[in-house]
C-alpha positions as CSV (number, residue, x, y, z in Angstrom):
1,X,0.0,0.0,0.0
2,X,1.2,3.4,-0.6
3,X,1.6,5.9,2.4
4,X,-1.4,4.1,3.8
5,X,-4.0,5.8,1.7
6,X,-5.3,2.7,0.3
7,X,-3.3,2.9,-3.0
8,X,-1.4,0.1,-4.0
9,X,2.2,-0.1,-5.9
10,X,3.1,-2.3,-8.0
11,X,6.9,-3.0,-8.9
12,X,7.5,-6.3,-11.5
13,X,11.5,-6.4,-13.0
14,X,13.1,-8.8,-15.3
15,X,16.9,-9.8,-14.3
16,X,19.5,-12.1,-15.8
17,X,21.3,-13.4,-12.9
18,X,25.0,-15.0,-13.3
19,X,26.1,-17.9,-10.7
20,X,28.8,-20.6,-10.6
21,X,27.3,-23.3,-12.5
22,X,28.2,-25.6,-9.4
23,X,26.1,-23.3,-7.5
24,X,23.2,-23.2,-9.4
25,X,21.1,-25.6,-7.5
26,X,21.6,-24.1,-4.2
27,X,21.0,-20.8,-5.8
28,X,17.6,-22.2,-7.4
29,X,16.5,-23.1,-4.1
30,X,17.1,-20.2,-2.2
31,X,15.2,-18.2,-5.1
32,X,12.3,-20.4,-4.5
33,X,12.1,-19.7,-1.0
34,X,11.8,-15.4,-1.8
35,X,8.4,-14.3,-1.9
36,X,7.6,-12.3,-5.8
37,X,10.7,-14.2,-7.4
38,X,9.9,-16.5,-10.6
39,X,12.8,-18.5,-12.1
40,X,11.4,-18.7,-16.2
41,X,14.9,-20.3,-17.3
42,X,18.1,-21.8,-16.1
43,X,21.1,-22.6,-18.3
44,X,23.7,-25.2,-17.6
45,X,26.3,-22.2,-17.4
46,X,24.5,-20.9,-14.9
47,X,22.6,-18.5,-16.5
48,X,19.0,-17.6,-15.4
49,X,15.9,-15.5,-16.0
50,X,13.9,-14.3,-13.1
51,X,11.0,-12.0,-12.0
52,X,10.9,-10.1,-9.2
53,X,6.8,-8.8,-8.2
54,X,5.9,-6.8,-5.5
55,X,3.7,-3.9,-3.8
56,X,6.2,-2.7,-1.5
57,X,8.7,-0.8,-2.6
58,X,11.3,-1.2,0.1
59,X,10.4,-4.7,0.7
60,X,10.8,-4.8,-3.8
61,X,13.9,-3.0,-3.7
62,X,16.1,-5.0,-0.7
63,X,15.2,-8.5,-2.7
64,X,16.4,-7.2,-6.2
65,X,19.8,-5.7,-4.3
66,X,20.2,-8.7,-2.2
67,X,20.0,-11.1,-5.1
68,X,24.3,-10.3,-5.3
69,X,24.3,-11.4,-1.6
70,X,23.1,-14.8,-2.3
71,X,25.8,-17.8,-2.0
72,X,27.1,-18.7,-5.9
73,X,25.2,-15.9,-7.6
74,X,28.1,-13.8,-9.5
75,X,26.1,-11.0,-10.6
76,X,22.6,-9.8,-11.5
77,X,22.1,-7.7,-14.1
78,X,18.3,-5.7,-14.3
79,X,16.8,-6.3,-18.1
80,X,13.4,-4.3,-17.2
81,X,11.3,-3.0,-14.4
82,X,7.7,-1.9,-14.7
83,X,5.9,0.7,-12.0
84,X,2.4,0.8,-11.6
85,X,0.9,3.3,-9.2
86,X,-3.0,3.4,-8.3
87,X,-2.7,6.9,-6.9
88,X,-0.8,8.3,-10.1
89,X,-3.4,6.9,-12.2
90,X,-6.7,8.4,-10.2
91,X,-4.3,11.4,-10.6
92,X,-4.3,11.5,-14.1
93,X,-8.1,10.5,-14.8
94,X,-9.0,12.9,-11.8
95,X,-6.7,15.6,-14.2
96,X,-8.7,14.3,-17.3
97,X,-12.1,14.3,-15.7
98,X,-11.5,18.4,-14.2
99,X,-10.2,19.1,-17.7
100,X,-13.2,18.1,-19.2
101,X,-15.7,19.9,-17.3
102,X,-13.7,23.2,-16.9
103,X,-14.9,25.5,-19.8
104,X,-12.2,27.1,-21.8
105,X,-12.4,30.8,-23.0
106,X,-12.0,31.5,-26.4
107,X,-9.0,33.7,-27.3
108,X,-10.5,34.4,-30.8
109,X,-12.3,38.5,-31.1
């Protein structure tokens, strides 16, 4: 939830994630044990493809930097992140909606 108003975040990346391909086992199941992360593809040089989803940004944003801290992960390298924000978007359509009804003067004589 965002600053407890009732609005909700939502934070989903895309990483490529090195580790030692002796590793990558161990490093499977400690991802499987993180709430929001999705391993989509392992390689047998330890290359993988994961997904990250969360609604709390800090909570988000500690699991993405820790993924370095995990035993037998080399590195971690962020392909895309998508941010979605209910309050920015009542925002905008509240912006829209005012916009609409608001009657414009003409500048023409």
């Amino acid at each position: 939830m965002g600053i407890g108003l009732g609005y909700e975040n939502v934070d989903l990346c895309s990483i490529l994630l090195y580790t030692q391909p002796k590793c990558s086992e161990a490093v499977q199941n400690t991802l499987r044990e993180i709430t929001g992360v999705e391993i989509h593809a392992t390689l047998p040089d330890g290359r993988m493809i994961i997904t990250v989803e969360g609604n709390d940004p800090t909570q988000f944003g500690e699991i993405v930097l820790g993924l370095r801290d995990i035993d037998g992960v080399i590195d971690a390298n962020l392909v895309y992140h998508f941010h979605e924000n209910d309050f920015e978007d009542d925002q905008i359509q509240l912006s829209v909606e005012t916009e609409e009804r608001i009657p414009h003067e003409s500048n023409s004589p």
